[in-house]
N, CA, C and O of each residue as an XYZ file, in Angstrom:
296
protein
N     -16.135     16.629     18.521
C     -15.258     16.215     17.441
C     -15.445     14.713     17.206
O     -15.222     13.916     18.118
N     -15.773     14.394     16.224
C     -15.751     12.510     16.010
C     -14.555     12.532     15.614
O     -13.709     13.300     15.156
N     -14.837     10.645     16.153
C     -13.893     10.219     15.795
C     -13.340      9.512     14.647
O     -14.183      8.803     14.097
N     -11.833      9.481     13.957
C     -11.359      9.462     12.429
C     -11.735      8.033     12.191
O     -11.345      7.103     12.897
N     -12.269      7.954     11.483
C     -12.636      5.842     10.806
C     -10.782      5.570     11.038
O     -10.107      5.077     11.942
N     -10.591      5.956     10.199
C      -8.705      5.331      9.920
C      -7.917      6.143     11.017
O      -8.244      7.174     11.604
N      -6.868      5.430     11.109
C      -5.361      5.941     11.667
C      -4.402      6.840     10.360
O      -3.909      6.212      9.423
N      -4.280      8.070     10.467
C      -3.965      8.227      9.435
C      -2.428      9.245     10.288
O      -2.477     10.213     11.046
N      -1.663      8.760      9.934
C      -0.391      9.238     10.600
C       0.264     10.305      9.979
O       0.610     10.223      8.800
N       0.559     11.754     10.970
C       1.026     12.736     10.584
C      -0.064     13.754     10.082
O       0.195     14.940      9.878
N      -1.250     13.218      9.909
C      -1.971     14.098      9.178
C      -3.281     14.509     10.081
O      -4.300     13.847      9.880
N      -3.329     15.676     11.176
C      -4.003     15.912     11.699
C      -5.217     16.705     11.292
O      -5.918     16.043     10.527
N      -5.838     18.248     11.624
C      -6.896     18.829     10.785
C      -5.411     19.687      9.615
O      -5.402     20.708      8.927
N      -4.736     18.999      9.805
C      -3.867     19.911      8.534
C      -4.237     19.567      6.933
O      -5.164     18.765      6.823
N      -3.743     19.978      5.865
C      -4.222     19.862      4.648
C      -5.130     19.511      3.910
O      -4.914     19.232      2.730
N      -6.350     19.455      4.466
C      -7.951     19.544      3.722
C      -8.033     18.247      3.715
O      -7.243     17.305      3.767
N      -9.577     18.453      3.610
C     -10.242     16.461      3.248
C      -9.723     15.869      2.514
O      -9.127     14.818      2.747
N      -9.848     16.490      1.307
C      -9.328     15.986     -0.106
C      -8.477     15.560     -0.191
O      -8.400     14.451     -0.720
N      -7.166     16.343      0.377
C      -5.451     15.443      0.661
C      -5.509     14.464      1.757
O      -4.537     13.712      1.833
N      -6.399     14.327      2.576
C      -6.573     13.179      3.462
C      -7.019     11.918      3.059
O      -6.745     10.783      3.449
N      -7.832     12.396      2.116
C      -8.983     10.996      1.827
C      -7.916     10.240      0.378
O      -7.672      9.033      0.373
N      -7.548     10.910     -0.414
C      -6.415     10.683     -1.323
C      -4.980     10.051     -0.752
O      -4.176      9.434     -1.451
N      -4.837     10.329      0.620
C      -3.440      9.097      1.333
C      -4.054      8.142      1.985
O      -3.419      7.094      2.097
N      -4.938      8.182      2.376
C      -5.427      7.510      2.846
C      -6.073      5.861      1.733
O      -6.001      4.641      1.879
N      -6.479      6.517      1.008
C      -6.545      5.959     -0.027
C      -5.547      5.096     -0.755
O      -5.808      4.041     -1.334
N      -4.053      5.838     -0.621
C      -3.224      5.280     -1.204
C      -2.077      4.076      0.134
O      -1.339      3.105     -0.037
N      -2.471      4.779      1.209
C      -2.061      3.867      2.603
C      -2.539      2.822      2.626
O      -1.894      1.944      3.199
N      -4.189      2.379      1.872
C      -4.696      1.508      1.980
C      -3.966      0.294      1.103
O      -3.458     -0.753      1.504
N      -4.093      0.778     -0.118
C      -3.553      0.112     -0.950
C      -2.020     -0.583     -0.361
O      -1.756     -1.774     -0.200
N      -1.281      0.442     -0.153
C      -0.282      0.215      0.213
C       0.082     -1.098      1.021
O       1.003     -1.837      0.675
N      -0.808     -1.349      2.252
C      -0.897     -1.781      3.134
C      -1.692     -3.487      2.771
O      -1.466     -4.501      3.431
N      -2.346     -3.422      1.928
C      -3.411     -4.870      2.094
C      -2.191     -5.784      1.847
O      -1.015     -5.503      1.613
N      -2.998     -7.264      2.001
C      -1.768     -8.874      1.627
C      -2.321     -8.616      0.510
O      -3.376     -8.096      0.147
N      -1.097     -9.236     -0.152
C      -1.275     -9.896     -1.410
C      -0.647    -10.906     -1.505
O       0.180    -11.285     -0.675
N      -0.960    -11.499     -2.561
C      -1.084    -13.228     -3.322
C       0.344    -12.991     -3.727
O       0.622    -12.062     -4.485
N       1.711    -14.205     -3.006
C       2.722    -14.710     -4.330
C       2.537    -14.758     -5.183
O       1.320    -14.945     -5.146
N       2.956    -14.729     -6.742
C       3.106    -15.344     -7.489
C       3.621    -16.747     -7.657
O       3.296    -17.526     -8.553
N       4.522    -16.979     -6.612
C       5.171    -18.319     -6.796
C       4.590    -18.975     -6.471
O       3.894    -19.692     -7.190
N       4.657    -19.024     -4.399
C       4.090    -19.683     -3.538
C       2.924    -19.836     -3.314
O       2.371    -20.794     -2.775
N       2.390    -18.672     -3.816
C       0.653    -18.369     -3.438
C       0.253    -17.777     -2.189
O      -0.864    -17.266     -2.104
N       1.049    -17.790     -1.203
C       0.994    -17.444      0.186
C       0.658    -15.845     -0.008
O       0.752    -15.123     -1.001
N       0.303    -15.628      1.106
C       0.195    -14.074      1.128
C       0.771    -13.188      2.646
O       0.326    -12.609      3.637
N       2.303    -13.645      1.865
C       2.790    -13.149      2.690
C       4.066    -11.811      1.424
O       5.205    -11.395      1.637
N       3.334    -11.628      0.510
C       4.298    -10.499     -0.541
C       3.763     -9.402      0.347
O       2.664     -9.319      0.896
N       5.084     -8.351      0.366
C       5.029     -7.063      0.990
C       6.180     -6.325      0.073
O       6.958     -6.847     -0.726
N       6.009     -4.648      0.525
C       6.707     -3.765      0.007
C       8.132     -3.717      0.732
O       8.342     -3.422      1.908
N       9.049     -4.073     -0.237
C      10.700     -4.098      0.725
C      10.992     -2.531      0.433
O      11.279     -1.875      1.434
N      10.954     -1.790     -0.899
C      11.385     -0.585     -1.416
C      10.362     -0.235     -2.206
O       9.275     -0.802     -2.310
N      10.853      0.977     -2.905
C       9.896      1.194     -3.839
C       9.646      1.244     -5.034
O       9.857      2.161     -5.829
N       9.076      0.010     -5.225
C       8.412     -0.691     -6.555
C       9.196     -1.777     -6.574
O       9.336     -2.278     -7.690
N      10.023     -2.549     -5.244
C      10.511     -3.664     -5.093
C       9.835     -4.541     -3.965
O      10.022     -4.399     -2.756
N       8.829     -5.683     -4.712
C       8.395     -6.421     -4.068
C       8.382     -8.256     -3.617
O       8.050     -9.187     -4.351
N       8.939     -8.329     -1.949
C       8.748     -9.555     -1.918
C       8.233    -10.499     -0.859
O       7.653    -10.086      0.144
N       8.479    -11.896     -1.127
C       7.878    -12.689     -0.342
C       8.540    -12.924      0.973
O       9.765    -13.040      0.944
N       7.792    -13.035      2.387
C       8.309    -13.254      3.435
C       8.953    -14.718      3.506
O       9.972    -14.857      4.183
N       8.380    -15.859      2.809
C       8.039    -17.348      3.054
C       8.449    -18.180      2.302
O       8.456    -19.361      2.648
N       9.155    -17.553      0.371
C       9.663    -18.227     -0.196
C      11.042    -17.230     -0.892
O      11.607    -17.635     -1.909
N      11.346    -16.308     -0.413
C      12.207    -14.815     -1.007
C      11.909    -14.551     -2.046
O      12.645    -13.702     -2.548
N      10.999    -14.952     -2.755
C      10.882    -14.541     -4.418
C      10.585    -12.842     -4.559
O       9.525    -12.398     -4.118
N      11.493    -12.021     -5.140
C      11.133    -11.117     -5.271
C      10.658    -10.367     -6.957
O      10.721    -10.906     -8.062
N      10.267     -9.185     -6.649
C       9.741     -9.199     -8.322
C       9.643     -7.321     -8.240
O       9.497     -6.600     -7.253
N       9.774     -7.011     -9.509
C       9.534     -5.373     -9.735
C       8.146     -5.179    -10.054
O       7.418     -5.898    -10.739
N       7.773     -3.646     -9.206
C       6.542     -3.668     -9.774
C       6.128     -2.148     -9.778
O       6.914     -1.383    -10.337
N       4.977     -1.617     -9.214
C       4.512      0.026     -8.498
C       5.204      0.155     -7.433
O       5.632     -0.631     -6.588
N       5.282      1.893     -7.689
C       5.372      2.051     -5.881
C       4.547      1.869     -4.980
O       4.837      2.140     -3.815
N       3.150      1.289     -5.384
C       2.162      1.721     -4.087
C       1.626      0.207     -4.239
O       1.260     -0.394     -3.230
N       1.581     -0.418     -5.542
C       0.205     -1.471     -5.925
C       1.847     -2.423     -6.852
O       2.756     -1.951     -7.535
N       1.541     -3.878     -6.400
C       2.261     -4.474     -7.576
C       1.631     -4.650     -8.834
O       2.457     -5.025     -9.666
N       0.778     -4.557     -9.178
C       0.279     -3.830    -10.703
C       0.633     -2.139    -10.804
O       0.637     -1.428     -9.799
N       0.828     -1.797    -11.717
C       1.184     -0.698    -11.603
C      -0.271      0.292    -12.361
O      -0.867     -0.050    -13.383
N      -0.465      1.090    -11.828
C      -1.893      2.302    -11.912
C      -2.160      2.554    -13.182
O      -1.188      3.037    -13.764
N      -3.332      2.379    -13.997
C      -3.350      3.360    -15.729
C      -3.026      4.439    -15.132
O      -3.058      4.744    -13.940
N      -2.658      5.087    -16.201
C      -2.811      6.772    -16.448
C      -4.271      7.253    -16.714
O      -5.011      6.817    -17.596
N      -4.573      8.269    -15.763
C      -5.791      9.189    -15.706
C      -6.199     10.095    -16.647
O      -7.210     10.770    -16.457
């Protein structure tokens, strides 16, 4: 059995590649730093969902649930 590139939590050989590689996908996103707007620091994170803010200056701001840009439509 190899071993998984990612940590992908909860999701063992259950629900196919396809639903794996698709959270995984979206965990990623989820997960990277991003750039203040204010401060510039990159310390913005996800408090709720599609409520995002800064650790370092409190500025907070609305945005996606997953990405503070929010996704086109497919």
């Amino acid at each position: 059995m190899p071993k998984a590139k990612e940590s992908l939590r909860g999701l063992g050989q259950k629900y196919g590649g396809t639903l794996r590689k698709r959270y995984a996908r979206v965990f990623r996103t989820l997960k990277q730093a991003r750039e203040c707007p204010a401060c510039s620091s990159m310390k913005l994170s996800r408090t709720a969902s599609g409520i995002w803010s800064c650790k370092s200056c409190g500025y907070t701001v609305a945005g996606g649930a997953y990405d503070l840009a929010q996704a086109k439509a497919r």
